[in-house]
N, C-alpha and C positions, 0 to 999 in steps of 0.2 A: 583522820586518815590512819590506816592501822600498818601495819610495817609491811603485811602481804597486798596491797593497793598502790598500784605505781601515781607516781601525777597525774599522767597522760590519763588514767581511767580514773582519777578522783575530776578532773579539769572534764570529761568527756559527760560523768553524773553529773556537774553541777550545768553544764551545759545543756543539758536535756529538761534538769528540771527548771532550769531559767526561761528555754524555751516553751516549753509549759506553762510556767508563771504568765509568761507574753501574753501567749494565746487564749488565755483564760483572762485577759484584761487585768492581771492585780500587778500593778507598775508599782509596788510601793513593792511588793515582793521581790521584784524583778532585779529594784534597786540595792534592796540588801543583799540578796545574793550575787551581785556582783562587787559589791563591798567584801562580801564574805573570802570569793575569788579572789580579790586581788590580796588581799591582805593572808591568804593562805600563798597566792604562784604569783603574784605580781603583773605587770603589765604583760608579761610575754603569757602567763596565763590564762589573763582576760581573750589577748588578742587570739589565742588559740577556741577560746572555749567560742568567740565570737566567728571564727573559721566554720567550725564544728556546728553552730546553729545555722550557718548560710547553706551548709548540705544539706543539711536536714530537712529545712524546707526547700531544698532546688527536690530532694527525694520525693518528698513528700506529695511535690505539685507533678512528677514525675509517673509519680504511682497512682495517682488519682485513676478510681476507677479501677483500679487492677483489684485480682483476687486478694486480702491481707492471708490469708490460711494458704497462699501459695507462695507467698512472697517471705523470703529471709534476707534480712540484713547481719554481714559481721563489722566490725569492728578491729584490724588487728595492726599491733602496733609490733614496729621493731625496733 
C-alpha cells in the first residue's frame, strides 16, 4: 500500500478482486487473499471488504440487463 492509498481504497481493491476470485470459482485464491486482508486490516478489514462484496452483488443483480456504457458507479469515502 503506498502512502497516497487510504485503507478504505486498498480494503475496497482487495474486495473486488476477492470478489472476482469468487466468481471465477478459484476458492483457493479467495482464501489467500483474505488471509492477505486480514493480516494487512485485521478483522474490521475483512468485515468491511465483506460489506463491500454484499453491494456489489446486490448492484450487480440490480443492474442486470441495464445498459453498462450508461451506467457509472462511484465510490467515495469521507
Amino acid at each position: 500500500m503506498t502512502a497516497t492509498t487510504s485503507p478504505l481504497r486498498d480494503i475496497l481493491r482487495r474486495a473486488h478482486a476477492i470478489n472476482l476470485a469468487h466468481i471465477l470459482g478459484d476458492e483457493d485464491e479467495v482464501t489467500a487473499m483474505l488471509v492477505g486482508l486480514h493480516d494487512r486490516h485485521g478483522l474490521d478489514g475483512v468485515a468491511t471488504a465483506m460489506r463491500a462484496i454484499e453491494i456489489f452483488d446486490r448492484v450487480a443483480a440490480q443492474a442486470d440487463g441495464m445498459d453498462p456504457n450508461r451506467v457509472t458507479f462511484a465510490v467515495v469515502a469521507s
